[in-house]
C-alpha positions as CSV (number, residue, x, y, z in Angstrom):
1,X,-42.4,-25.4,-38.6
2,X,-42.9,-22.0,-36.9
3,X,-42.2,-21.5,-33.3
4,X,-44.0,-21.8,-29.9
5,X,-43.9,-19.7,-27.2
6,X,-43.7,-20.5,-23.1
7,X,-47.1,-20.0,-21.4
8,X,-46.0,-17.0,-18.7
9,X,-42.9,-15.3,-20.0
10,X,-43.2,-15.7,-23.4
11,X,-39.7,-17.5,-24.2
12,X,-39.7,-18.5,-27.9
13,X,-39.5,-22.3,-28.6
14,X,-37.7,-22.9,-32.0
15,X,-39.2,-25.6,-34.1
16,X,-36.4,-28.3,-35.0
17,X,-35.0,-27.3,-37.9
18,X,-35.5,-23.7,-37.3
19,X,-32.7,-20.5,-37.3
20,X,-29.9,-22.9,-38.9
21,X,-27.3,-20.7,-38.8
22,X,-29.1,-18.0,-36.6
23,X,-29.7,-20.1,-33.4
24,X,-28.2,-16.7,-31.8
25,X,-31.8,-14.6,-32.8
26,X,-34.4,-16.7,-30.3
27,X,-31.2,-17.8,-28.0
28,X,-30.0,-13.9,-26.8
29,X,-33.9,-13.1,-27.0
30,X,-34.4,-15.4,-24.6
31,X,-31.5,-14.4,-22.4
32,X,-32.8,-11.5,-22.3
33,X,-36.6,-12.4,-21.3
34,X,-34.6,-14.4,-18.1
35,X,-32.8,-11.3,-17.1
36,X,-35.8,-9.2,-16.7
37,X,-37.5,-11.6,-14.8
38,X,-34.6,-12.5,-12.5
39,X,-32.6,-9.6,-12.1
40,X,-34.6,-5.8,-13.6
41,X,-35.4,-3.3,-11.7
42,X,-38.5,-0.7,-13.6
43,X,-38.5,2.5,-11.9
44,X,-42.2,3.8,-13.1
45,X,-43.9,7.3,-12.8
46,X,-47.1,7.2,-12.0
47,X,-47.2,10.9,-11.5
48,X,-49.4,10.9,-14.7
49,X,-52.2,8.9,-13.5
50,X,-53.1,5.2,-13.8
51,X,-50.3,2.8,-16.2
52,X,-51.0,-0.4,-17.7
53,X,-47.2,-2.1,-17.7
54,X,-45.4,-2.8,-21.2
55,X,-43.9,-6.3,-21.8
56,X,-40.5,-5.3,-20.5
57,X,-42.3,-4.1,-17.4
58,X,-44.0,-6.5,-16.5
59,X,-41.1,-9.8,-17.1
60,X,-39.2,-7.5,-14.4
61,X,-38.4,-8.5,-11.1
62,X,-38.7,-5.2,-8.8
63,X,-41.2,-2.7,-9.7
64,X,-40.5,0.9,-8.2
65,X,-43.3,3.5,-8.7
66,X,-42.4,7.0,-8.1
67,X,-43.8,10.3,-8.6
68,X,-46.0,12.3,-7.1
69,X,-50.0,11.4,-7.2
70,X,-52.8,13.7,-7.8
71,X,-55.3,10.4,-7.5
72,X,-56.2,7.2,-6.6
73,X,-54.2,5.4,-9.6
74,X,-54.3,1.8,-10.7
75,X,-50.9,-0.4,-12.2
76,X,-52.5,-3.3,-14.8
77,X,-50.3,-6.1,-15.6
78,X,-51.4,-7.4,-18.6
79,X,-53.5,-10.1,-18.8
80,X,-53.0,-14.0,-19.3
81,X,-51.8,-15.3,-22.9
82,X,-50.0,-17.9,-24.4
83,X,-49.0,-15.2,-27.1
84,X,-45.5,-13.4,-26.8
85,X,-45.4,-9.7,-25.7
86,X,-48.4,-10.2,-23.1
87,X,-48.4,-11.5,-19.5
88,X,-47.7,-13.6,-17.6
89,X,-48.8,-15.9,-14.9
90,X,-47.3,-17.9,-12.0
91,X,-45.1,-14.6,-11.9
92,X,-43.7,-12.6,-8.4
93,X,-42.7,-9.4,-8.0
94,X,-40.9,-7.1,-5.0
95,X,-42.8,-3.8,-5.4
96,X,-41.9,-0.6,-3.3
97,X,-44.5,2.3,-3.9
98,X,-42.0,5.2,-3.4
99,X,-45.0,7.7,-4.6
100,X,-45.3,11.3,-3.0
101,X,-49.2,12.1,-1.3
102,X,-49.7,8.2,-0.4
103,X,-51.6,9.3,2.7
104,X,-53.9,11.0,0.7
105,X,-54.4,8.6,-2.7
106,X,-53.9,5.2,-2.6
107,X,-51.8,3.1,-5.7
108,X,-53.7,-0.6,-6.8
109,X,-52.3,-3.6,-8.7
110,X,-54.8,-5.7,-10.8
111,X,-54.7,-7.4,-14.1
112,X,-56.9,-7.3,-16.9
113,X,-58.7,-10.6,-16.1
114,X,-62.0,-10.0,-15.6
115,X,-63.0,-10.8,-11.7
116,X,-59.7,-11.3,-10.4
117,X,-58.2,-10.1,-7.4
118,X,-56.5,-6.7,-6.8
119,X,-54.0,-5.7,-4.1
120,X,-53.0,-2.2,-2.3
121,X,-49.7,-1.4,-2.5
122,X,-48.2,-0.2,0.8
123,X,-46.8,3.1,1.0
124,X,-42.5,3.0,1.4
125,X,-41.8,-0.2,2.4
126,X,-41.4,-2.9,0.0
127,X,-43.8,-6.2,-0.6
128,X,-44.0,-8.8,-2.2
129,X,-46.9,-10.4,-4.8
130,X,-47.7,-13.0,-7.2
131,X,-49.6,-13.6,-10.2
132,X,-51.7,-16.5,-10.0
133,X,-51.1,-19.0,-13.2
134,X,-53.4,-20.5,-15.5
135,X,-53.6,-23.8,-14.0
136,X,-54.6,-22.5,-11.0
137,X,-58.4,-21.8,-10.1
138,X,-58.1,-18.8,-9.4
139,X,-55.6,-17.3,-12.2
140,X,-54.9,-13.8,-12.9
141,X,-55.5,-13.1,-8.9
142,X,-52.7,-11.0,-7.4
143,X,-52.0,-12.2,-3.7
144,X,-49.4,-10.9,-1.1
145,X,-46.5,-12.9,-0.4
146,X,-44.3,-12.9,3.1
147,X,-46.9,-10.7,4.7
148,X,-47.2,-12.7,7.7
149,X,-49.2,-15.6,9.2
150,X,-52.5,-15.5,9.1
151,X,-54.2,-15.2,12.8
152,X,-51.0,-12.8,13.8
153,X,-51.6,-9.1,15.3
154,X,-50.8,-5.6,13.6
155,X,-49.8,-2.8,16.0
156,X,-50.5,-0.1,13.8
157,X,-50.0,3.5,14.5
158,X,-52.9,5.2,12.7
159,X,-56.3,6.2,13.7
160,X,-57.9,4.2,10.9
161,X,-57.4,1.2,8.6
162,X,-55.1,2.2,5.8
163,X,-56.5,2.5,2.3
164,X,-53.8,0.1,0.9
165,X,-55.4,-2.5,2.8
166,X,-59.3,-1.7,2.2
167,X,-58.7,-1.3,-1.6
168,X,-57.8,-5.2,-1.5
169,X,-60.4,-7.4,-3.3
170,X,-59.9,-9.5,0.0
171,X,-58.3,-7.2,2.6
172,X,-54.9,-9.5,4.4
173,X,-56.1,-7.4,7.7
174,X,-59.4,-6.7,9.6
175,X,-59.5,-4.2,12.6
176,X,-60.2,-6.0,15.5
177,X,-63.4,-4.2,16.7
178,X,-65.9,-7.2,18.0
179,X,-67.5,-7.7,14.3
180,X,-68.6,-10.7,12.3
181,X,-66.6,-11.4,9.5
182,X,-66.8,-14.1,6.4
183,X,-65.7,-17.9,6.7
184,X,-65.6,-18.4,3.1
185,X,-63.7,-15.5,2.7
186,X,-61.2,-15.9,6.0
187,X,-61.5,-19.7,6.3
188,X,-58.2,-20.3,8.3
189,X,-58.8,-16.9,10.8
190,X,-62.3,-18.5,11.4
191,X,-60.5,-22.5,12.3
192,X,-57.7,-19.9,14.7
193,X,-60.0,-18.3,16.3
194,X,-62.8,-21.1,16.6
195,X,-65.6,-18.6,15.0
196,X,-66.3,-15.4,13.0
197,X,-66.5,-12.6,15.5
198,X,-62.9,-10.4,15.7
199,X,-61.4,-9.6,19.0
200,X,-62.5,-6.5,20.3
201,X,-59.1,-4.9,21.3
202,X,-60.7,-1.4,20.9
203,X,-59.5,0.1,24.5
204,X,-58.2,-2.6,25.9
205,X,-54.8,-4.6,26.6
206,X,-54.1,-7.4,25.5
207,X,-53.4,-11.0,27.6
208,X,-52.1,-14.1,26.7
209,X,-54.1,-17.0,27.5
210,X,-54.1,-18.1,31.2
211,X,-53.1,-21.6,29.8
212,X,-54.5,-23.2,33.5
213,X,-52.2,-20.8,35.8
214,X,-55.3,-19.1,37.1
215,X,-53.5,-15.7,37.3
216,X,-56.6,-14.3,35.7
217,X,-59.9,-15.6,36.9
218,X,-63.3,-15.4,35.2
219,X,-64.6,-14.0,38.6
220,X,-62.5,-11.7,39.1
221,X,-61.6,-10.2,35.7
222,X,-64.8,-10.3,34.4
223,X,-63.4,-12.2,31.0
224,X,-63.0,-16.3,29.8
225,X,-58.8,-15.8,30.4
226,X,-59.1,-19.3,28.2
227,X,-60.9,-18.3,25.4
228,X,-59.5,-16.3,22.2
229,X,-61.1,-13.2,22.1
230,X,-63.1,-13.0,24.8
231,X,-63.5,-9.3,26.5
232,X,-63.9,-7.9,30.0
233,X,-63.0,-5.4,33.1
234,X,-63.3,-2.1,32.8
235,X,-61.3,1.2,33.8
236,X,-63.8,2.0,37.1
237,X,-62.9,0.3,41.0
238,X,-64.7,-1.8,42.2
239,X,-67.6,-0.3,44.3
240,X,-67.2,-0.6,47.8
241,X,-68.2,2.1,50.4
242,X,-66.5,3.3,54.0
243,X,-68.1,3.9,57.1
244,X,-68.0,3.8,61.4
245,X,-70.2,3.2,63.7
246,X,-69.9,5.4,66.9
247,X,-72.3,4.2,69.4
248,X,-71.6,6.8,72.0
249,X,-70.3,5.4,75.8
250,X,-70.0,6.7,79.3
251,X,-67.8,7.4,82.4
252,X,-68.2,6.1,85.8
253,X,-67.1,8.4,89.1
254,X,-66.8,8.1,92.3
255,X,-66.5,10.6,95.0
256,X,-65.5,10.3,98.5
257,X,-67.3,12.2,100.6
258,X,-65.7,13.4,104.5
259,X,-68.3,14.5,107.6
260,X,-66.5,17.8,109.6
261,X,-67.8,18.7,112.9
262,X,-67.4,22.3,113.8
263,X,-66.4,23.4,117.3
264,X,-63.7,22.2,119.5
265,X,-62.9,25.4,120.7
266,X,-61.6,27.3,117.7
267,X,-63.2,30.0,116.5
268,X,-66.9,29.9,114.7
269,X,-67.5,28.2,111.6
270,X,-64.1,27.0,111.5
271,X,-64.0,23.5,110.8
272,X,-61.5,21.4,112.9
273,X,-62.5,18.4,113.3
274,X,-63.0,16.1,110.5
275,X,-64.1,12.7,110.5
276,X,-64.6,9.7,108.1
277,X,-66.9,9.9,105.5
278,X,-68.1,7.7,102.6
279,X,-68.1,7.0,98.8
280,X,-71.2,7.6,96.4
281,X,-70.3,6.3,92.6
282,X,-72.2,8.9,89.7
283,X,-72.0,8.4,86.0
284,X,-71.8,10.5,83.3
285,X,-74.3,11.0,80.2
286,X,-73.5,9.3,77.2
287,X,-72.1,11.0,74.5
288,X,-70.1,10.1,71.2
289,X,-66.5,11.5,70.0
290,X,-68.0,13.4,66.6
291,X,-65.3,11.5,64.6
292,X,-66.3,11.3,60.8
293,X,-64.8,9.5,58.3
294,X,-64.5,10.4,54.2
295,X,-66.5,7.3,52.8
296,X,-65.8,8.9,48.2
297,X,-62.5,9.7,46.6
298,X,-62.0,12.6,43.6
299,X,-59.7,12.5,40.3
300,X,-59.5,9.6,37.9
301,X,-60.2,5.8,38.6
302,X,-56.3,4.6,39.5
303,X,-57.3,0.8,38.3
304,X,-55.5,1.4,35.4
305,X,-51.4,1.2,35.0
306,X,-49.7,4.0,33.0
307,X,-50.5,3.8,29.6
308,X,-50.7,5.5,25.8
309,X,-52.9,5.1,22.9
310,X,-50.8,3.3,19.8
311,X,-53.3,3.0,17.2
312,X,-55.8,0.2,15.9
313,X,-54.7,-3.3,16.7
314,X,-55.2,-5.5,13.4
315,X,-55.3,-9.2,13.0
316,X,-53.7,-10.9,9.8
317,X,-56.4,-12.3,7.8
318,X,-55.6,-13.7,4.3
């Protein structure tokens, strides 16, 4: 009877009967097969272009790619077989793309079954991925592993989305910019967030829900503060003007007026004799103070709090 073979790392299956006296050929063979896949680490150069992994490659456990790239460049693992020295599904991998110019080409995993999914591979840091298997419906699909819960935020520090994620069959992030997106491709970001439009976080903070303490107030803040993604305020104060009224006012006077006699034997036109007299009351024209008042400002709005610009804000996807 001839051998058989395991469906994903191809780990021969003596028949009974078979290598009497040479059970040591398949056995170390074997051993082998398991410490690639457990323990191996490939270092590959992709500094040549675009690779297609050997056998030995691909039963590994950490893929490094090095080298510096001159293009966009795609890694195949080979495709699905029950035939030994092909590959291999139901498989992970930690991969680290260690490649110089990654922020100016981008490095892909796919495998060689025809409409699978393909996967960017992040620039430095290392990721994990796994190979879909044959009893699966959707084998020979690459998916990230331990990337994060879908419906999460992504701070990221660059002016656009990265290529590793775009060149994804089915990108794990979308940039939260207000658009529509897929539910049957992001079913569980459209049950999170109760629809398919994205947050807009373009410009703005970000809040927590109010969760009922009313510290933000539709009225007020312009926004639903109970509602996932919804969007409001803006940078300007609210308009209001200044101003006084002076209605002008006047003053009341009096003046006491005394009668003198002249005479009494002094000399002319001197007076020396002075009696009582009486009062007569005058008032004066009205007239207002001339106080104005500055009812505009100059320089920047102040309704915002000090502040920098971090990037795009992404939300975890798939």
């Amino acid at each position: 009877m001839a051998s058989t073979f395991t469906p994903n790392l191809g780990v021969e299956r003596p028949a009974n009967g078979d290598y009497t006296g040479t059970w040591d050929v398949p056995v170390n063979s074997n051993m082998t097969t398991f410490d690639l896949a457990v323990g191996t680490l490939q270092q590959i150069s992709l500094a040549a272009g675009s690779v297609t992994l050997s056998t030995a490659q691909a039963r590994s456990a950490f893929l490094v790619f090095n080298g510096n790239l001159v293009a966009n460049v795609t890694v195949t693992i080979p495709g699905l077989s029950s035939s030994p020295g092909t590959l291999i599904s139901g498989k992970s991998y930690t991969v680290q793309n260690q490649c110089g110019n990654s922020s100016a080409f981008s490095v892909t995993l796919a495998t060689t079954v025809a409409g699978s999914w393909q996967v960017g591979a992040p620039p430095y840091e290392p990721f994990d991925i796994i190979i879909e298997g044959t009893n699966s419906a959707q084998p020979g699909y690459i998916k990230f592993r331990n990337l994060g819960r879908i419906g999460s935020y992504w701070d990221y520090a660059g002016s656009s989305v990265p290529a590793w994620v775009t060149n994804c069959t089915q990108p794990p992030y979308l940039n939260c910019d207000g658009t529509a997106f897929s539910s049957a491709t992001y079913p569980a970001l459209t049950v999170i967030l109760g629809g398919t439009t994205l947050p807009d976080a373009r410009g703005r903070s970000r809040f927590a829900l109010d969760q009922a303490t009313t510290r933000l107030t539709s009225a007020v803040s312009g926004l639903s503060p109970n509602t996932v993604g919804s969007g409001g305020g803006d940078q300007l104060l609210q308009a209001h003007a200044h101003g006084v009224t002076d209605p002008g006012h006047t003053h009341s006077l009096g003046i006491y007026y005394y009668s003198a006699v002249q005479g009494g034997g002094g000399a002319p036109g001197v007076v020396n004799v002075i009696t009582a007299g009486s009062t007569t009351n005058f008032t004066t024209a009205s007239a207002v103070t001339g106080i104005s008042i500055n009812s505009g400002w100059s320089g920047a709005a102040q309704n915002i709090p000090p502040a920098y610009i971090g990037g795009l804000t992404l939300i975890r996807a798939a």
